[in-house]
Wavefront OBJ file of the C-alpha trace (Angstrom):
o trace
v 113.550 96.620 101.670
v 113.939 99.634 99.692
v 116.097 101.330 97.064
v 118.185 101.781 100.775
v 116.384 99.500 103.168
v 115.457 101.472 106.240
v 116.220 99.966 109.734
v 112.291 100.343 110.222
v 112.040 96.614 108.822
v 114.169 95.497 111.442
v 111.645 96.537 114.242
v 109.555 93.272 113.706
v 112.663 91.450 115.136
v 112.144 92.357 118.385
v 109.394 90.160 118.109
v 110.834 86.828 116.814
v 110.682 84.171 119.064
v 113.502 83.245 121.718
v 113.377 79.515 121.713
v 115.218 77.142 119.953
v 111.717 75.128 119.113
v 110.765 77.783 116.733
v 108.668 76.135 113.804
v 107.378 77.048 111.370
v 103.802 78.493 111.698
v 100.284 79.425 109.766
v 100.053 83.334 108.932
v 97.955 85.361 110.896
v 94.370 84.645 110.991
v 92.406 87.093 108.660
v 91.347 90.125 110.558
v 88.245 91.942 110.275
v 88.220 95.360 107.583
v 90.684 97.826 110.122
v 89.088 100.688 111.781
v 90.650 104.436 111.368
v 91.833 106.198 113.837
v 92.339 110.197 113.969
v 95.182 111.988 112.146
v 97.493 114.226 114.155
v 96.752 117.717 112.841
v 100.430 118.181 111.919
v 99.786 115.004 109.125
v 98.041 117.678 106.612
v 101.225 119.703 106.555
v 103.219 118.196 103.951
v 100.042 117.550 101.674
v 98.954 121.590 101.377
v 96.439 121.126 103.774
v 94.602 118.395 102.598
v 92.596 115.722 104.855
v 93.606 112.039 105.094
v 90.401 111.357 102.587
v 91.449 114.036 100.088
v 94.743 112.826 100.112
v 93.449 108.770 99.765
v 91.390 109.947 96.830
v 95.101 111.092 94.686
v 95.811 108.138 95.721
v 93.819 106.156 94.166
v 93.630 108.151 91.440
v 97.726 107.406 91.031
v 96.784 103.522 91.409
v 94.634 103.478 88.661
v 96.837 105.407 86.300
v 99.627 102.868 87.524
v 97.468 100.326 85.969
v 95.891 99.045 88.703
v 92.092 97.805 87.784
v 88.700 99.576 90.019
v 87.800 96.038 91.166
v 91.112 95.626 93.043
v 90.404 99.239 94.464
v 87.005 98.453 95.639
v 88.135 95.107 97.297
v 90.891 97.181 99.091
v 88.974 100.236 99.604
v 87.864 99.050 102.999
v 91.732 98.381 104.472
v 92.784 101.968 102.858
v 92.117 103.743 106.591
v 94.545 106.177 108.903
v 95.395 104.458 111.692
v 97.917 106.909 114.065
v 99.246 104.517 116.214
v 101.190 103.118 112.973
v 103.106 106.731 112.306
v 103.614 106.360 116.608
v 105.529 103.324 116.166
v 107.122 104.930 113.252
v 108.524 107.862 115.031
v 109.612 105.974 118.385
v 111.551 103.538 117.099
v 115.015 102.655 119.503
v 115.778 99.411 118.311
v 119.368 99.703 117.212
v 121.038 101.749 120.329
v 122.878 98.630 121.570
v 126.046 97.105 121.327
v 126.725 94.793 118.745
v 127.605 92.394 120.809
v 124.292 92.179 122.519
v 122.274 92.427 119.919
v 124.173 89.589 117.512
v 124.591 87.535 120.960
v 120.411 87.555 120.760
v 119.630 87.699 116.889
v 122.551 85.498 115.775
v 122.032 82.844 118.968
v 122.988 79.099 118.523
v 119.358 78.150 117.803
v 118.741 80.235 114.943
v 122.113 79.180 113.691
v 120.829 75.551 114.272
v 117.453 76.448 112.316
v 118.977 78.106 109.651
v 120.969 75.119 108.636
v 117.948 72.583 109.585
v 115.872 74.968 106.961
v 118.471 74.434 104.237
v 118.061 70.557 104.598
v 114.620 70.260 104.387
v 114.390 72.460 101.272
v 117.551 71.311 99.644
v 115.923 71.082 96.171
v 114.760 74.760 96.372
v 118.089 75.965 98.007
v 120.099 74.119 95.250
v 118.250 75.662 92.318
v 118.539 79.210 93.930
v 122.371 79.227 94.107
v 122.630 77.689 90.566
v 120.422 80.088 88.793
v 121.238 83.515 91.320
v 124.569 82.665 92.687
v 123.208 83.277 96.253
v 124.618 80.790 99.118
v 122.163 79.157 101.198
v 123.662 80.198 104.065
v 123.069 84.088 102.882
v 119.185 83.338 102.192
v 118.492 81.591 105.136
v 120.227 84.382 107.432
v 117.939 86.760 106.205
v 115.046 84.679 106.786
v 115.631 83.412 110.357
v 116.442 86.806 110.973
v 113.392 88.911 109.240
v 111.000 86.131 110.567
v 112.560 83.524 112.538
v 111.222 80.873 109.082
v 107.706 82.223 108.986
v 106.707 81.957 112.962
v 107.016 86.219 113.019
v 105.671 88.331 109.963
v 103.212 90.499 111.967
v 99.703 90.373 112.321
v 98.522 93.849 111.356
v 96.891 94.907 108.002
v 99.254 95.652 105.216
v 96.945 98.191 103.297
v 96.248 100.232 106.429
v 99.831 100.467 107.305
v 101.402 101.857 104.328
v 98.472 104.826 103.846
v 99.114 106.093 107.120
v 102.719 106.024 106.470
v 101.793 107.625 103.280
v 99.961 110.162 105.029
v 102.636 110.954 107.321
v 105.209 113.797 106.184
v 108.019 111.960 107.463
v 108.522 109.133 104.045
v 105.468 110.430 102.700
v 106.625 110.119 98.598
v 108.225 106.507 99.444
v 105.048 105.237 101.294
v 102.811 106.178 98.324
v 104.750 104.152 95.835
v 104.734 101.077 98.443
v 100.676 101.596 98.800
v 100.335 101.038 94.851
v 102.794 98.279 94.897
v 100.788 96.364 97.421
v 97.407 97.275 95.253
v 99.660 96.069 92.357
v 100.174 92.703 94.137
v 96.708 92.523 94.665
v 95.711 93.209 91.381
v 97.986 90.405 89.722
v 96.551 87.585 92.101
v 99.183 87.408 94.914
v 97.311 87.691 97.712
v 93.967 89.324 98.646
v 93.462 92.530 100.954
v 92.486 90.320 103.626
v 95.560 88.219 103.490
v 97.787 91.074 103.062
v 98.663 90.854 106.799
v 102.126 91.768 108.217
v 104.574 93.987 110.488
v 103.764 97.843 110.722
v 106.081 99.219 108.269
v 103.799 97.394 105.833
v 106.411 94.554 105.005
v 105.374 91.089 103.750
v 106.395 87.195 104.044
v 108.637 85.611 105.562
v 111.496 87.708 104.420
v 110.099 91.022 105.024
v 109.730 92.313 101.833
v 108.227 95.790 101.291
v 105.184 95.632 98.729
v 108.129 97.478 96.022
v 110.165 94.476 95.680
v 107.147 92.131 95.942
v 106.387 93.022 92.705
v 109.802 93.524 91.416
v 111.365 90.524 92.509
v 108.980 87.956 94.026
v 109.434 84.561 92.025
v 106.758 81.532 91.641
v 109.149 78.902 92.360
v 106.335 76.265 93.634
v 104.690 76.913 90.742
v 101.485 77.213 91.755
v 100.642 80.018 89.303
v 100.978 82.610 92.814
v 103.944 84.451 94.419
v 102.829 83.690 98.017
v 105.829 84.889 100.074
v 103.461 84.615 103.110
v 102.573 80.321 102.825
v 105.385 78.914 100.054
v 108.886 78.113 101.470
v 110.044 77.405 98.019
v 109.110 81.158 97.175
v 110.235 82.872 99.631
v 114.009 80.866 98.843
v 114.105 81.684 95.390
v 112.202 85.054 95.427
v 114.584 85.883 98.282
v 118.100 85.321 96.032
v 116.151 86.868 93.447
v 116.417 90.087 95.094
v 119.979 89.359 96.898
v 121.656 88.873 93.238
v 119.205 90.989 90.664
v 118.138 93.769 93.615
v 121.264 93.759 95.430
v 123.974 93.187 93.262
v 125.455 89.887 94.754
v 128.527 88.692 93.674
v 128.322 85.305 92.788
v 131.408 82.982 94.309
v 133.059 85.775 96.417
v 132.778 86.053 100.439
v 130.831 88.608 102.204
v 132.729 88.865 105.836
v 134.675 86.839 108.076
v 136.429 87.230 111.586
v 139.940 88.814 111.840
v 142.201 89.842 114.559
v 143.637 92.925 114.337
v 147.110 94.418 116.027
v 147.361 97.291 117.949
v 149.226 99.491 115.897
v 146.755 99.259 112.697
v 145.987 102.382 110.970
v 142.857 103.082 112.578
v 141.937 105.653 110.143
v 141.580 102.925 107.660
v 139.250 100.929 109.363
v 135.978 101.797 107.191
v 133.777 100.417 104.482
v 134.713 103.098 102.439
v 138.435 102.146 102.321
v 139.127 98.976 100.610
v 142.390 97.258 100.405
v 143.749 94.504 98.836
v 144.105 91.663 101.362
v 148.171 91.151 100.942
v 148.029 94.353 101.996
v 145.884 94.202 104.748
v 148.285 91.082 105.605
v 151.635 93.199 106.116
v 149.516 95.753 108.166
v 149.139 92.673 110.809
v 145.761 91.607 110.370
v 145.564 88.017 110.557
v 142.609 85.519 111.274
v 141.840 84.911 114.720
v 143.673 81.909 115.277
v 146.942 83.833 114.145
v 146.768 82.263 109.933
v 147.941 84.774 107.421
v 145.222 85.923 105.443
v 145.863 84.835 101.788
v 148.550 86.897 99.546
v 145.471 87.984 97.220
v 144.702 91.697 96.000
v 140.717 90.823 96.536
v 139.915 94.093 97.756
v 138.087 94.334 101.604
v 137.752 96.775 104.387
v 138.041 96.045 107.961
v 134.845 97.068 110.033
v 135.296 97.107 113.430
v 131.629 97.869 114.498
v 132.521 98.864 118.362
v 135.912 99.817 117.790
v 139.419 98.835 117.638
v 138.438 96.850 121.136
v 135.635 94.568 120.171
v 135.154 92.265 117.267
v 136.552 92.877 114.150
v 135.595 91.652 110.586
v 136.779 91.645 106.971
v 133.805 92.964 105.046
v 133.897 92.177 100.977
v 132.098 93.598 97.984
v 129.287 91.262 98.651
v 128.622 92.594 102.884
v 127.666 96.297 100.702
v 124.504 93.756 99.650
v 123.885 93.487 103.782
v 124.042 97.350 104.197
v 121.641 97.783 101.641
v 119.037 95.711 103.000
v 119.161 97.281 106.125
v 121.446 100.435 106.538
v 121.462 99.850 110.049
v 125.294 98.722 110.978
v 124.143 96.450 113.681
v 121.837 94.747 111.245
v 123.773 94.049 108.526
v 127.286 92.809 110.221
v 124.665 90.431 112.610
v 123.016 89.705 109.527
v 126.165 89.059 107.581
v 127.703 87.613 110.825
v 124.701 84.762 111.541
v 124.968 83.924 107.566
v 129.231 82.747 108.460
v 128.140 80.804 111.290
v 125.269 79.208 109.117
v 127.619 77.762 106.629
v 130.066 76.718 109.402
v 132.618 79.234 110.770
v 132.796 79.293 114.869
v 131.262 81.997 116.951
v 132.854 85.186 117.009
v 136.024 85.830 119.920
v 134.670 87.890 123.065
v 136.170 90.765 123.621
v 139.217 90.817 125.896
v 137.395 93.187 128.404
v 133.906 94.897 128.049
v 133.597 97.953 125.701
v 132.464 101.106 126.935
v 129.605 102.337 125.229
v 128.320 105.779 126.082
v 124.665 106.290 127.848
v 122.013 107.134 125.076
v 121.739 110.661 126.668
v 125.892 111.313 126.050
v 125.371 110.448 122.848
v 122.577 112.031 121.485
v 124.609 115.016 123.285
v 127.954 114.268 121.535
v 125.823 114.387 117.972
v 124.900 117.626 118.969
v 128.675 118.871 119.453
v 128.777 117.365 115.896
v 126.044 118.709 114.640
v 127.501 122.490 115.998
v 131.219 121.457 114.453
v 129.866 121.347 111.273
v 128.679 117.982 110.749
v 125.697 115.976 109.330
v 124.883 113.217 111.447
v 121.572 112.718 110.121
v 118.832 112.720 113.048
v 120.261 113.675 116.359
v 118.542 110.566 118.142
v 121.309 108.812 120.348
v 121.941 105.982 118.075
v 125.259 105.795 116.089
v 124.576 105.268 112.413
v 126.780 105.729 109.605
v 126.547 109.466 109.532
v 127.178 109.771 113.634
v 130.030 107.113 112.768
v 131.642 109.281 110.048
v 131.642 112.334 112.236
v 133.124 110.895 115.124
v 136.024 109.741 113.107
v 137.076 113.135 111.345
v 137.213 114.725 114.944
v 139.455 111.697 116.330
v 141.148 112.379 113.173
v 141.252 116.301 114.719
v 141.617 115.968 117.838
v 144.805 112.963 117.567
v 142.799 109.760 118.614
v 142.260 106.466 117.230
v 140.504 107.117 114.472
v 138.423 103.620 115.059
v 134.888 105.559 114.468
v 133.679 104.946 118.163
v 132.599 107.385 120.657
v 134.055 107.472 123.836
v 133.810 109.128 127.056
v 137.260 111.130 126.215
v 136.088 112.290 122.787
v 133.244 113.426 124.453
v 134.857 115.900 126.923
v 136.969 117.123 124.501
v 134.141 118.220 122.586
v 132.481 119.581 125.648
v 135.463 121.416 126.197
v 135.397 123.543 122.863
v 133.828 122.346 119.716
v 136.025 122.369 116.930
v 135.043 124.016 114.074
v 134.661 121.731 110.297
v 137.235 122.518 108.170
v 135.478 123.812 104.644
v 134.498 120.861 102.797
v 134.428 118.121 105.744
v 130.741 118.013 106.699
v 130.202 113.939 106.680
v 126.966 113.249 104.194
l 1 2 3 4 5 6 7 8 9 10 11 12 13 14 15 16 17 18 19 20 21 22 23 24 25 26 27 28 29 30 31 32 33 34 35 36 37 38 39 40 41 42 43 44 45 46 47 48 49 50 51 52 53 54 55 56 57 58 59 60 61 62 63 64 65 66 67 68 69 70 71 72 73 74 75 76 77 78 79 80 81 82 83 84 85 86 87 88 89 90 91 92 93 94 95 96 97 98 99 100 101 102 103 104 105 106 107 108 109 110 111 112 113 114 115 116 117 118 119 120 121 122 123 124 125 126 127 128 129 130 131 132 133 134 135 136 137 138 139 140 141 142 143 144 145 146 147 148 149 150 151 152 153 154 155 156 157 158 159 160 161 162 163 164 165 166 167 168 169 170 171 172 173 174 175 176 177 178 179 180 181 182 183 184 185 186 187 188 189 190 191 192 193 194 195 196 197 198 199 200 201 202 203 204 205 206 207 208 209 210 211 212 213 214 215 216 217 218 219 220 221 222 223 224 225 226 227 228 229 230 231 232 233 234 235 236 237 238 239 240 241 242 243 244 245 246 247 248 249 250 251 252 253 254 255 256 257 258 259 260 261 262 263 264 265 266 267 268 269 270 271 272 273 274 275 276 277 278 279 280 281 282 283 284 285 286 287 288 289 290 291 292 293 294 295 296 297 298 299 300 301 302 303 304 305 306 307 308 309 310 311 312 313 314 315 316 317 318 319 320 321 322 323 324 325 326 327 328 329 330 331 332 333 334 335 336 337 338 339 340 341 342 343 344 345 346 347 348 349 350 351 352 353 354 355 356 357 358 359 360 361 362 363 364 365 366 367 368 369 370 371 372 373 374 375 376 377 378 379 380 381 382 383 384 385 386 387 388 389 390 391 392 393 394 395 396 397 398 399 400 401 402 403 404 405 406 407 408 409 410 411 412 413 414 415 416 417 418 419 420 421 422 423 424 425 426 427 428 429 430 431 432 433
């Protein structure tokens, strides 16, 4: 989690567990001081030159002036080693190139649904207290944990400190990585957790909620009160620490929805099918949209935006003020609306309609190819990597837009050969940021 919370944090998902029998478990078993590992030559580029131990030593030197005291740096100073395989992972990640569908079919399955609402009985009394004082559903909280963690069985098992420096070291996030490698020294320093137990996935996230060492420190809450904010071994913690930074970090809205399922006609204004366009249901209600059962949506002006996020022919939500709290946690579209998506089921709505026949979803190579085409008409689609985030998503619109489609923001086979055909040019002004 970050001041935008990359999709990096949602790599540790992959490894959650599949069965319904998840429990939870102990943390990791302490592993011995981390041995370094090489940097690639081309790490010294963004740091004028200067080897991985030059660079540790500013480091440090930034941690101290931060406030952080020397005996916390000597008990860390043997976990503060370049490890290259971490900045490997970094750079290959292809988690999110799948259809929604897929991926909230396997994140968002019955059993996590089940576990989720099993969690929020057996800590009622924490749960209880978090909504009261943040305003934060326990539905919302528990989504995020089944989902970051599957309730403590998945945090990772690889050192914390060693993690974040060689992210640090890296020119890719380097500025962002430093201030995470003081913020874990920081939690160190106030009595958190030890170097040794600082153990989790390799982005360098923590607990059973994921959090990067940043909002550790700015929003982890002792809610055991046990004098420690242990988001690794305290359920009650990890709840209230967790709505903490849903309501203070993410700007939750307290007593207002966050998405549901709608059905949507045929002959919607397409081009107003994004978060960025937000309309008062009423009026979303004479454009046809109803809930999926065929009730009227209520005759309200609480403003939403329909996200459709595989088009005008797969499922199709009503996302509120509060789902812009999902997209900040992880920017990742399929993320967030599976996030969001798991949290309704949680507090009771049914499982999502199938779509009426399968959507087509273009090989990763057509796509990375059709973000080129963008990329050459003009637009910024961020990296050109074959996975359709926001950017891509943008982009593809304004050229349905040009080239008379449904503007529904998903790329198609016939979008595609139109572009291959001849790339229209950007008009001044329209390159998608």
């Amino acid at each position: 989690m970050l001041q935008t919370r990359f999709a990096i944090a949602a790599v540790a998902l992959l490894a959650c567990s599949a069965t319904a029998s998840a429990q939870f478990a102990p943390p990791p078993a302490r592993p011995a001081a981390p041995k370094a590992s090489a940097p690639s030559p081309r790490a010294a580029s963004c740091h004028n030159g200067a080897s991985f131990d030059r660079f540790l030593a500013d480091v440090k030197s930034q941690a101290v002036a931060a406030g952080v005291s020397q005996r916390t740096m000597s008990e860390a100073a043997p976990y503060l080693v370049y490890d290259q395989g971490i900045v490997n992972r970094d750079r290959g990640q292809r988690v999110f190139g799948q259809l929604f569908t897929e991926f909230a079919g396997r994140m968002a399955a019955p059993y996590r649904m089940q576990n989720g609402q099993q969690h929020i009985k057996n800590h009622a009394s924490a749960f209880a207290r978090a909504e009261k004082e943040y305003g934060v559903p326990p539905a919302v909280i528990a989504a995020f944990w089944g989902l970051e963690s599957d309730f403590g069985v998945n945090m990772g098992n690889l050192p914390t400190l060693k993690s974040l420096v060689s992210l640090a070291y890296d020119c890719r996030r380097s500025e962002m990585f430093v201030k995470e490698t003081i913020a874990a020294l920081k939690i160190i320093d106030r009595g958190d957790l030890t170097p040794d137990e600082m153990v989790g996935s390799w982005a360098g996230e923590l607990g059973q909620t994921q959090f990067l060492p940043v909002h550790y420190v700015n929003y982890a809450v002792d809610y055991d009160g046990d004098g420690r904010r242990d988001l690794l071994r305290s359920e009650d913690d990890v709840i209230g620490s967790t709505a903490n930074y849903i309501a203070n970090g993410l700007k939750w809205r307290r007593g207002e929805p966050w998405l549901e399922e709608i059905k949507v006609p045929q002959n919607l204004p397409w081009d107003q099918t994004d978060l960025t366009v937000q309309l008062p249901r009423s009026k979303w209600a004479q454009l046809g949209v109803t809930y999926p059962d065929g009730r009227a949506l209520p005759n309200d002006n609480l403003p939403a935006s329909v996200l459709l996020p595989m088009g005008r022919s797969g499922p199709a939500f009503m996302a509120y003020a509060n789902f812009a709290a999902y997209t900040e946690w992880n920017n990742s579209l399929i993320y967030s609306t599976t996030a969001g998506y798991l949290a309704t089921r949680i507090a009771g709505a049914p499982p999502m309609r199938k779509p009426a026949q399968p959507v087509a979803q273009l090989p990763y190579s057509e796509l990375k190819q059709l973000q080129q085409l963008l990329v050459q008409a003009g637009f910024n689609v961020g990296k050109v990597d074959g996975v359709l985030g926001q950017q891509s998503r943008a982009a593809v619109k304004a050229m349905q837009i040009k080239f008379g489609l449904p503007a529904d923001s998903w790329p198609t086979a016939e979008l595609l050969a139109r572009m291959r055909g001849g790339t229209a040019q950007a008009q001044p002004g329209a390159v998608v940021r």
